[in-house]
C-alpha positions, 0 to 999 in steps of 0.5 A: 472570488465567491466559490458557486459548487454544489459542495460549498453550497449545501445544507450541511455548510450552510448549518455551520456557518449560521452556527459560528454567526450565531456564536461570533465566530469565523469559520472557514472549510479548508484544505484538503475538500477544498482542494479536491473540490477544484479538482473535481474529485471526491472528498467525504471529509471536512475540515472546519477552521475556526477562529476561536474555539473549534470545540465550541462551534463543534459541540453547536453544530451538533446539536443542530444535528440532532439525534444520531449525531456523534460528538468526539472532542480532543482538547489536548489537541484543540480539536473535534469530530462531528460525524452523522451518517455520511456527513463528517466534519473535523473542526479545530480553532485557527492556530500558529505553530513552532517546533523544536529540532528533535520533534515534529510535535508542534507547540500551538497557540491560538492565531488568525486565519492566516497565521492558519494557513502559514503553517499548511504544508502546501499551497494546495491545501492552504486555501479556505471558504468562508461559511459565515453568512455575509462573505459565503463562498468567498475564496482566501488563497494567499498563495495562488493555490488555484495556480498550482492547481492549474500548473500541477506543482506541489509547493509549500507556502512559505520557505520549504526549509523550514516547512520540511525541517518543522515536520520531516513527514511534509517531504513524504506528503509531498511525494504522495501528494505529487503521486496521487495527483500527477503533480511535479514537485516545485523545483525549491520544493524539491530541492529543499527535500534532497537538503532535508531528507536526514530529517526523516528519521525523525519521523515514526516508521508507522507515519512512514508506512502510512504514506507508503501505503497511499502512494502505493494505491495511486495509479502508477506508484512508481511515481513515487518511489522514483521520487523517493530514490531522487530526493535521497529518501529511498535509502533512509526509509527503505535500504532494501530496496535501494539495494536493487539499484543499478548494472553490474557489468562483468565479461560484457554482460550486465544484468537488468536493473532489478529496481527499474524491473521492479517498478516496472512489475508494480505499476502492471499489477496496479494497472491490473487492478491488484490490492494493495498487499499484492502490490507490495508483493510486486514491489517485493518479489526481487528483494532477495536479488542483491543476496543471490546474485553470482557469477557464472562464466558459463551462465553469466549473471544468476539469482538462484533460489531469490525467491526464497531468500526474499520472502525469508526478507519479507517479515523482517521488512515489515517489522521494521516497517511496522507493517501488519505481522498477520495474514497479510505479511504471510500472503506477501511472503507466500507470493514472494516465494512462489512467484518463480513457479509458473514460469518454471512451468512453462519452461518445463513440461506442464506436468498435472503433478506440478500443476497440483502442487502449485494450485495446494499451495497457493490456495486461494490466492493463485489467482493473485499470484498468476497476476503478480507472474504476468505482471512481471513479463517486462521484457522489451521483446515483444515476441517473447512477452507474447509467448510467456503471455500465451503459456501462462494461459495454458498453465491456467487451463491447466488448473481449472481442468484439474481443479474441476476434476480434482478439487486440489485447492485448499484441500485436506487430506481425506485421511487425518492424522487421528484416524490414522492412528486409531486405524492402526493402533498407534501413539502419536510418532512421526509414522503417522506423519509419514502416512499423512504425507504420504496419502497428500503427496500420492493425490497430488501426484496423481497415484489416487483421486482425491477420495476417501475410499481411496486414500483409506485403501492407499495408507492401508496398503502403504502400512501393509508395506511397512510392517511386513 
């Protein structure tokens, strides 16, 4: 079959094939562009297999490329980068691989083609299209490739035991791949993870998270994750979470299962729009569930203070998940602790006070944490889901009335700690502190506006008081 496509057919590709006849080269675009390519999707990178040296066509393509060109070579792997503007291209020589039990590191050597394609993890991604002027376009797709495309599955080319025991990350691919793409995992493929999954731990917590991280910008990435709890992944990689599976029944009541509502609240900030962190805080915001949870013969099943509990979880999880120990561990934690407070609004009085506090210390992020509190209305009453829908939206008016009156969010006090202490002649002590405190918590109470004049005569009075 001879490949006719714009994104075959260009300037670029051209450019290389005539480079790799001029070196006596084959060479081939394969994998993950090519696939996408049937697919119809967007793909900025392209993969380059070379039989031969990759680094040789590399370094000559660019110097057709000419000025502004980057060159990166990487010899201990075979490899090279080719980058210009938008224009990115990996190329790396056609090779065989085999792997020891203890490592997913291969031992290369150089191969055919087809030795090349043996060793790609999916059919998907193991098709090629050759660049060399004589047999340009032509499609090689020894494993029906264009067929798994047509039936969506995702299956490796050859025998999925030995493809998921070699690299154990292949398994969390698959499940990526099957949840970006909308794909089944071919049933042998499947059950080769479920045989294989103790592999994994093989596998470095940050590959681990990188995956992670992919399924959970698909579409509906509770796809994946049910895909992990299947194939007995889910436990290895993210006990957790496993933790919230299941009913627990006592006196004929039984809570909701905590994991499928979680999942739930996730693909509705996905569906939402939310980042990827918010997500993880959807995904997260439960955590401290199994850790709370009690009986009460008059309440039946309770989860006091979950939401405190979790976010004390949260940097734990993500330094063993090598996640990032900066401001985005901090926001996922500060959602995870404050996800219960609009509700607990709605279900009191709406005081302006309350309202306050919530917007100070959800700062710029309340936006966020209304969508994750929104998101997290799963229940099959629609009734009910209506009525929580419309009192969130009256606690949202709330705060922009008073944010526009009251400026709260993000707010300092108009008074610091230093000028305290020169107003009164005081040393530092935890006074000052108190007279900090104090002025923040009388504007957030709405005692004073959020004025300087008005704080300064508030901590006056406030000292008088105390050294009378």
């Amino acid at each position: 079959m001879i490949i006719q496509d714009p994104k075959i057919d260009n300037t670029t590709l051209h450019l290389v094939g005539e480079e790799a006849d001029r070196l006596g080269l084959e060479c081939y675009v394969i994998g993950g562009y090519v696939r996408d390519l049937f697919l119809h999707r967007e793909s900025k990178d392209i993969d380059v297999v070379v039989v031969g040296s990759g680094i040789q066509l590399a370094e000559a393509v660019t110097k057709r490329l000419g000025k502004g060109t980057h060159l990166a070579v990487f010899k201990t792997y075979g490899t090279a980068q080719v980058k210009k503007k938008d224009i990115e291209l990996e190329f790396v020589g056609a090779r065989r691989e085999s792997y020891q039990h203890d490592s997913r590191n291969p031992i290369v050597e150089n191969g055919t083609l087809e030795e090349d394609q043996n060793r790609r993890d999916f059919t998907i991604n193991a098709m090629a299209i050759c660049l060399n002027k004589e047999r340009y376009g032509e499609l090689l797709d020894p494993f029906d490739g264009i067929g798994d495309l047509e039936r969506c599955i995702i299956r490796t080319p050859l025998d999925p035991d030995i493809t998921f025991s070699d690299d154990p990350l292949r398994m969390m691919r698959a499940i990526r791949f099957a949840t970006q793409l909308g794909f089944n995992v071919y049933e042998e493929t499947f059950d080769a993870i479920v045989r294989n999954n103790e592999r994994i731990k093989i596998i470095t917590k940050e590959r681990i998270a990188d995956e992670l991280n992919k399924i959970m910008l698909s579409r509906r990435p509770s796809e994946g994750w049910i895909l992990l709890d299947k194939t007995g992944l889910l436990p290895l990689i993210f006990p957790e979470l496993a933790a919230l599976k299941g009913v627990e029944v006592k006196e004929g009541k039984g809570h909701k299962d905590v994991f499928f509502h979680t999942l739930k609240v996730l693909d509705n900030v996905a569906e939402a729009g939310g980042g990827l962190w918010l997500r993880w805080a959807a995904l997260l915001h439960d955590i401290g569930k199994p850790r709370s949870k009690s009986w009460d013969p008059k309440a039946g099943w309770t989860f006091r203070n979950h939401n405190y509990i979790g976010a004390k979880m949260v940097p734990k999880i993500f330094a063993k998940m090598k996640f990032p120990l900066n401001e985005k561990m901090e926001y996922v934690k500060k959602m995870v602790d404050l996800h219960m407070r609009p509700i607990n609004l709605i279900e009191d009085i709406v005081t302006d006070s309350a309202v306050r506090r919530l917007l100070f210390e959800a700062g710029d992020d309340i936006d966020d944490l209304m969508l994750l509190c929104d998101a997290d209305i799963t229940s099959r009453n629609e009734e009910k889901k209506a009525r929580f829908h419309r009192n969130y939206q009256l606690v949202r008016e709330k705060m922009v009335e008073l944010e526009e009156r009251d400026r709260i969010r993000n707010f300092q006090p108009p008074v610091n700690g230093d000028e305290i202490m020169q107003m009164f002649g005081l040393e530092p002590c935890s006074l000052v502190g108190e007279l900090k405190a104090a002025v923040k918590d009388a504007i957030l109470d709405g005692i004073i506006p959020n004025e300087r004049e008005a704080a300064i005569q508030y901590v006056t009075e406030l000292w008088q008081k105390k050294t009378k």
